[in-house]
C-alpha positions as CSV (number, residue, x, y, z in Angstrom):
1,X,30.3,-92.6,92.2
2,X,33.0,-95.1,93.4
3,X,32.1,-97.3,90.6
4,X,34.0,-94.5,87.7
5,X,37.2,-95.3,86.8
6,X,37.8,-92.3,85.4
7,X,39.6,-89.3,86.3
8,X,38.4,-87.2,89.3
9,X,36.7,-83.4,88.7
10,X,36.4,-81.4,92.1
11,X,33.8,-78.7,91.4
12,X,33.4,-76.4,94.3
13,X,30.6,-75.0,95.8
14,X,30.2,-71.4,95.1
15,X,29.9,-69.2,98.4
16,X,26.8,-67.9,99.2
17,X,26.7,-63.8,98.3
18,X,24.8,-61.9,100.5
19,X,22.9,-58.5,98.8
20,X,24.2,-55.5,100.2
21,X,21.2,-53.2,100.7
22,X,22.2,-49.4,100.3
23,X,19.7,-46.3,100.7
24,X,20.1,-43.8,98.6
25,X,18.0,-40.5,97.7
26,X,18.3,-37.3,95.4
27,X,18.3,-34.0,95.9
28,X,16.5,-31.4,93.5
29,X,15.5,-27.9,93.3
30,X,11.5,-27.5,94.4
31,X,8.9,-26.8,91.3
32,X,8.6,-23.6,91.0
33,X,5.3,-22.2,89.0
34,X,5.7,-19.1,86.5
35,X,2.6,-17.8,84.9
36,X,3.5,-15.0,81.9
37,X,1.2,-13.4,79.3
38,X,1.4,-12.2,75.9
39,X,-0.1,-9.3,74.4
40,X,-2.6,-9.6,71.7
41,X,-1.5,-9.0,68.2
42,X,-2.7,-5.3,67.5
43,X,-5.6,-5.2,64.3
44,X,-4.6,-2.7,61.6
45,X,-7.0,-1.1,59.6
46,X,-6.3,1.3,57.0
47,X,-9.4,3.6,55.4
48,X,-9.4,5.7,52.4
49,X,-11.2,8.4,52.5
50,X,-13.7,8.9,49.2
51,X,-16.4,11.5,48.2
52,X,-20.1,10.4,48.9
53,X,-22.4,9.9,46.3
54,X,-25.0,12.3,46.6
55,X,-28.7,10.6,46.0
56,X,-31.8,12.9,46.0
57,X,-35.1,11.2,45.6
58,X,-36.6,11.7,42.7
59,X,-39.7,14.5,43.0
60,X,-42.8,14.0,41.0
61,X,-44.4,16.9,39.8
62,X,-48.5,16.9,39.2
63,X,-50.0,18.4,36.4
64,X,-52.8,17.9,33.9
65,X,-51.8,16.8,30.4
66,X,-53.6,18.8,27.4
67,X,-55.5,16.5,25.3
68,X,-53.8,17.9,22.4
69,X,-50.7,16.1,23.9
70,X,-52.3,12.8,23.9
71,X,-53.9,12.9,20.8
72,X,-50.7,14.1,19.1
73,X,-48.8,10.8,21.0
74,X,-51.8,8.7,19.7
75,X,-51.4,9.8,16.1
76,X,-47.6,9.5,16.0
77,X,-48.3,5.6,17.5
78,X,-50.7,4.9,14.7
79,X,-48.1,6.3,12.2
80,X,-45.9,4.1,13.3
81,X,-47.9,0.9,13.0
82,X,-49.4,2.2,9.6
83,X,-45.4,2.6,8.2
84,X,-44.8,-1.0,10.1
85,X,-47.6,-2.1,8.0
86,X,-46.6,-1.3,4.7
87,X,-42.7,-1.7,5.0
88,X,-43.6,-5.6,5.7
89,X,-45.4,-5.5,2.7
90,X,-42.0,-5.3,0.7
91,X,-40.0,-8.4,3.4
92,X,-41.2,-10.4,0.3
93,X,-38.6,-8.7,-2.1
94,X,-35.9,-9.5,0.5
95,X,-36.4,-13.1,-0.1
96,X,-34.0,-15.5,-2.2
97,X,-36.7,-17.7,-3.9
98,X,-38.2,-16.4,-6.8
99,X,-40.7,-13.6,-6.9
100,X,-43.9,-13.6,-9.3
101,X,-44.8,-10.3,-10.7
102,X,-48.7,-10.1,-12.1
103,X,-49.7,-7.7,-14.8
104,X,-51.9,-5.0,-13.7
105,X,-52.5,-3.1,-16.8
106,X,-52.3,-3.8,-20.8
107,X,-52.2,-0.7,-23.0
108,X,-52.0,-0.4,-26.4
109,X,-50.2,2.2,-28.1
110,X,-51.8,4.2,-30.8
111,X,-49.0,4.7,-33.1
112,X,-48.2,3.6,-36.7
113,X,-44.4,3.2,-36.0
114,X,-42.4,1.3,-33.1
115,X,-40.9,3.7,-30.6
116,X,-39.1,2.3,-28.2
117,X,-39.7,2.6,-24.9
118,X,-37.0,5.8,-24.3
119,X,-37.7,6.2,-20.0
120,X,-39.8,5.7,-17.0
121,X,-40.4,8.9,-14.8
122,X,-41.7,8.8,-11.1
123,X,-44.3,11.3,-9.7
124,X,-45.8,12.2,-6.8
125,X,-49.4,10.5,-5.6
126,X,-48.2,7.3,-7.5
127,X,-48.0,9.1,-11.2
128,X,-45.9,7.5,-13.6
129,X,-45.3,9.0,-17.0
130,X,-44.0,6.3,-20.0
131,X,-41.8,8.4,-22.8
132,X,-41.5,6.7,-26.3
133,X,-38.9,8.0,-28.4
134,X,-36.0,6.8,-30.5
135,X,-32.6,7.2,-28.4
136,X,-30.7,8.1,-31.5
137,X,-31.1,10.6,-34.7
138,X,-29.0,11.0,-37.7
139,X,-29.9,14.3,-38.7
140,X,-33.2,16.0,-37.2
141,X,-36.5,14.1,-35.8
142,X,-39.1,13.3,-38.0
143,X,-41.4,10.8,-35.3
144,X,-44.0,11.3,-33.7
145,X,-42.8,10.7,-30.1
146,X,-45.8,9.8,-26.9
147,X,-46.1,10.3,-23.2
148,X,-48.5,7.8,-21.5
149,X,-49.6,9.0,-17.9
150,X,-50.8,6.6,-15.4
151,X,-52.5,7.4,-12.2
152,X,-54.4,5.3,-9.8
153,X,-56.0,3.0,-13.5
154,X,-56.3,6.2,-14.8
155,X,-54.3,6.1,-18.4
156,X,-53.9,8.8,-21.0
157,X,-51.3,9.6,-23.8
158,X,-49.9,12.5,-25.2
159,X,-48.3,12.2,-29.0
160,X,-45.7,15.4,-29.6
161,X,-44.0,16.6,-32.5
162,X,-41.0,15.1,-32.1
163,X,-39.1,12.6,-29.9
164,X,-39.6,13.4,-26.0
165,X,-36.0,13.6,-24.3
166,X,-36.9,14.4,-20.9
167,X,-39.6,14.9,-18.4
168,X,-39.9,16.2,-14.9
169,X,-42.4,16.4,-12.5
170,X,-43.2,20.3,-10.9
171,X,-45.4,22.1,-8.5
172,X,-49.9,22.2,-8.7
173,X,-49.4,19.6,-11.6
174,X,-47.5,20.7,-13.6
175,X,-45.4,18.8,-16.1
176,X,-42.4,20.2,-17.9
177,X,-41.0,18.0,-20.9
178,X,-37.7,18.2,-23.2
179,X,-37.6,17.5,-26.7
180,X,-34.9,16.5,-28.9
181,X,-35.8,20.0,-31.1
182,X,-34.8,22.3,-28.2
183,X,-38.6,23.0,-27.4
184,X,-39.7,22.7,-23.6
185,X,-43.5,21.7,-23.0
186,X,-45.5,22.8,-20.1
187,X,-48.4,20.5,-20.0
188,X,-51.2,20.4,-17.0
189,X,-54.0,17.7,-16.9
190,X,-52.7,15.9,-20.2
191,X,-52.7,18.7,-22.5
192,X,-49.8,20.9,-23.8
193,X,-50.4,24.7,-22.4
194,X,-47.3,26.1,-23.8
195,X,-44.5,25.4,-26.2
196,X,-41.2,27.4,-25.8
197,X,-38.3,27.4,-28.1
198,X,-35.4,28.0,-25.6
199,X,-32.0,25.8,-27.4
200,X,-31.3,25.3,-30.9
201,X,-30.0,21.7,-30.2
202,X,-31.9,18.5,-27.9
203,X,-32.4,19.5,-24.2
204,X,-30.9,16.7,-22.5
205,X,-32.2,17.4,-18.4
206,X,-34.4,19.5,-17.0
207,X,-34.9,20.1,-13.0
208,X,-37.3,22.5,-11.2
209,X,-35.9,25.2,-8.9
210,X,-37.9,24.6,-5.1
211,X,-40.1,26.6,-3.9
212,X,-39.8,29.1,-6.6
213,X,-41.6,28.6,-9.7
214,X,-38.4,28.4,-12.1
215,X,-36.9,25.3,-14.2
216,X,-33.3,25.0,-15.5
217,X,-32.3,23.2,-18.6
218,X,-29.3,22.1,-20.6
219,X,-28.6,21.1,-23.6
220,X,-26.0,20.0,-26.3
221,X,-26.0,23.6,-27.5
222,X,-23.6,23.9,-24.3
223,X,-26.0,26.5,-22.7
224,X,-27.6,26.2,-19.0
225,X,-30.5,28.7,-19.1
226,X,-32.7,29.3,-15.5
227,X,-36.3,30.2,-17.0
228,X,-39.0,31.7,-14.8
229,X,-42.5,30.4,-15.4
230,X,-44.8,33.3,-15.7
231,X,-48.9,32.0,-16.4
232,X,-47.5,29.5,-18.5
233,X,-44.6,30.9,-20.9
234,X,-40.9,30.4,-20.2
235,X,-39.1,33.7,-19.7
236,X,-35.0,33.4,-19.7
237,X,-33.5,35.1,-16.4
238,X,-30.1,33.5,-16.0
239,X,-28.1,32.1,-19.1
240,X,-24.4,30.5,-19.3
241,X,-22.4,29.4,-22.3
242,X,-20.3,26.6,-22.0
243,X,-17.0,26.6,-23.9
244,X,-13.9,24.9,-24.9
245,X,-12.0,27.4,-22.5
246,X,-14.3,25.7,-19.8
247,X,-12.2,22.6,-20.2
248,X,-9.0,22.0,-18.0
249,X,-5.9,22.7,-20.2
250,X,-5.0,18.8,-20.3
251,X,-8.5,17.7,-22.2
252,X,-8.8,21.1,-24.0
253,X,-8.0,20.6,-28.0
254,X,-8.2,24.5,-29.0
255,X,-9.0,27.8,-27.6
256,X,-11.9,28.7,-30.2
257,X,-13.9,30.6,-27.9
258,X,-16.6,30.3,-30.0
259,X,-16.8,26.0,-30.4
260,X,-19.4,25.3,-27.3
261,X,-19.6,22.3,-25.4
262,X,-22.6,19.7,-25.3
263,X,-24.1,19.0,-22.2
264,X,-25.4,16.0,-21.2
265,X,-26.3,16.0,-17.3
266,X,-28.0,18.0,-14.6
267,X,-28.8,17.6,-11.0
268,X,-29.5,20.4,-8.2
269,X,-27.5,19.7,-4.8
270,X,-28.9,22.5,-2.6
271,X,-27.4,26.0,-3.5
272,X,-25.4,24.6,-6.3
273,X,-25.9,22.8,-9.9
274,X,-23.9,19.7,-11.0
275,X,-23.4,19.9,-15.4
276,X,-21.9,17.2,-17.3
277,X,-20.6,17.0,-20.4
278,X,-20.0,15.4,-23.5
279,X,-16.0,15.2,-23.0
280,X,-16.4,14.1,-19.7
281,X,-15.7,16.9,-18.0
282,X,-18.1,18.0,-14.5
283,X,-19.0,21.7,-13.5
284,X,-20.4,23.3,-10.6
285,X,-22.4,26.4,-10.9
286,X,-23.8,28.6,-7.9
287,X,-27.0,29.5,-7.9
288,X,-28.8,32.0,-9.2
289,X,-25.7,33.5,-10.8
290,X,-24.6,30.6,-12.5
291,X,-21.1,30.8,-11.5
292,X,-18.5,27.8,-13.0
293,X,-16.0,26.0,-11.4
294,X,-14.6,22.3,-12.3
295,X,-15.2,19.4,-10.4
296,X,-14.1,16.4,-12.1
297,X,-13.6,15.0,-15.5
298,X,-13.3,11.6,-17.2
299,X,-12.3,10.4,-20.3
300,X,-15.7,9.4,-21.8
301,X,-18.7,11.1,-21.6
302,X,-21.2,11.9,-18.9
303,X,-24.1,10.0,-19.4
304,X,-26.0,11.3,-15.6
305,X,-24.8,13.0,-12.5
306,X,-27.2,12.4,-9.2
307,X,-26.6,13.8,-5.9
308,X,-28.5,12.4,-3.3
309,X,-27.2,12.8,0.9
310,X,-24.2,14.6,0.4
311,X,-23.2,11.4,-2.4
312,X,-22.5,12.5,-5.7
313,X,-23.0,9.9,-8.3
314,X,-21.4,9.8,-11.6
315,X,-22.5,7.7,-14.2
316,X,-20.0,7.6,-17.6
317,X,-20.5,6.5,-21.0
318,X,-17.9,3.4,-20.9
319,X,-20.1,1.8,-17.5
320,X,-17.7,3.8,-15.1
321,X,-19.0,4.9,-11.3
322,X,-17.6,7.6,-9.6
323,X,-18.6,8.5,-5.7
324,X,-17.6,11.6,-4.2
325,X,-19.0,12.9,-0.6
326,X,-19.2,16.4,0.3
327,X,-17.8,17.6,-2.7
328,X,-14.5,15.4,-2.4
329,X,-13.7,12.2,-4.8
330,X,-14.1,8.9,-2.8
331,X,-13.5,5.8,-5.2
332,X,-14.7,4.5,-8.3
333,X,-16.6,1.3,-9.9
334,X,-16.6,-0.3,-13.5
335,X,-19.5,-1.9,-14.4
């Protein structure tokens, strides 16, 4: 150190401090221990208050069922299965290929001229009459019209007068046929029991009156006539003459009393008849009284009137369809 010629630095020594110890201390409040409760949240319940269904057990009763019973729910079952049966014979008709028909039955005709084939007409126990006849006649018919009736390969024919215009089925066999000379034919068994001049002019429908024994007719001499079959003639009971005054005002083209009107069309809808015309115009008459009231009309004649579950069908000359139900016009088709 005496060796620096530089200048000189006094540092001083730095006094020993001594640590002052002091005792301190806190005071505080003592714990004190609280124990509280809570009550439990109270449930509520709310109940509605409803009507109790009443059960009852179900009692069986004992008793002895009569064999009648059974056998009458045996047949009814059988029925069924035998309908079943021949319904699913006709699911082949329903289909959209083509369907083959097979010919039964040939017959040939024993007649010098060609009648066309006029109408096919339905019978009970699978009868089916064919009527040949010409449609159309200038002045008066001068062929011999024919009836062929088939019947389980049974085949006869019939050759008339004159052109057959009609034919209906009846009660016990009988057949009642319409011909264009006014004449009606009761025939039983294939052969002609009666022959009754009842219109001047072609009898263009016939029906039968259920269960009586009675058949009404029209005709284009514009008269409806209820006959009563008595052993086998036709006796007129009830008789109506339609005129021109008939008509409703708006197709009526005089007020000759006298000029009748041609009737073309006949069905039976319970209590009541259905006639149409030849100017399109429809009655109704009661039965057996043969009261007359309009319907309808049309413009062009009626070629058939049908009436079958409260429908009635009407059928006019120009291809027109007219529905009605329950007596009331619903809508109309053209063909």
């Amino acid at each position: 150190m005496d060796d620096c010629n530089g200048p000189n630095t006094f540092i001083a020594t730095r006094k020993k401090t001594v640590a002052k110890k002091v005792n301190s201390g806190m005071l505080t409040d003592p714990r004190e221990y609280r124990h509280q409760g809570s009550n439990a949240m109270p449930c509520i319940s709310i109940g509605i208050q409803t009507e109790q269904i009443s059960t009852s057990l179900s009692t069986i009763l004992k008793g002895n069922i009569s064999n009648n019973v059974l056998n009458l729910l045996l047949m009814t079952v059988k029925n069924n299965n035998d309908e079943l049966n021949i319904l699913a014979r006709l699911n082949v008709f329903h289909r959209t290929d083509s369907v083959t028909l097979s010919m039964m039955k040939q017959y040939q005709l024993p007649q010098k001229e060609h009648l066309p084939l006029y109408n096919i007409v339905c019978g009970p126990n699978g009868r089916v009459a064919f009527l040949f006849a010409d449609r159309y006649h200038d002045t008066w018919c001068s062929h011999n019209g024919i009836i062929i009736f088939w019947q389980r390969r049974i085949t006869d024919h019939l050759v008339l007068s004159s052109c057959p215009t009609v034919l209906r089925y009846g009660p016990q066999g009988l057949i009642a046929v319409g011909l264009i000379t006014g004449h009606i034919l009761i025939i039983l068994n294939g052969e002609i029991i009666s022959t009754n001049e009842v219109h001047t002019l072609s009898v263009t429908s016939l029906e039968w009156l259920y269960p009586l024994q009675q058949l009404v007719s029209v005709s284009l001499d514009g008269r409806i006539i209820i006959h009563n079959l008595k052993s086998t003639i036709l006796e007129e009971k009830h008789s109506k003459l339609i005129t021109v005054l008939n008509l409703p005002r708006n197709i009526r083209k005089s007020n000759a009393t006298a000029k009748y009107i041609g009737l073309t069309s006949l069905c039976v809808a319970k209590d009541r008849l259905f006639i149409g015309s030849e100017m399109g115009a429809i009655w109704t008459a009661t039965l057996p009284d043969l009261a007359i009231s309009l319907f309808h009309y049309e413009i062009d004649c009626i070629e058939a009137v049908a009436h079958i579950s409260n429908y009635t069908i009407i059928i006019t000359s120009s291809g027109k369809i007219n529905f009605s139900k329950n007596f009331k016009m619903l809508f109309y088709h053209e063909l």
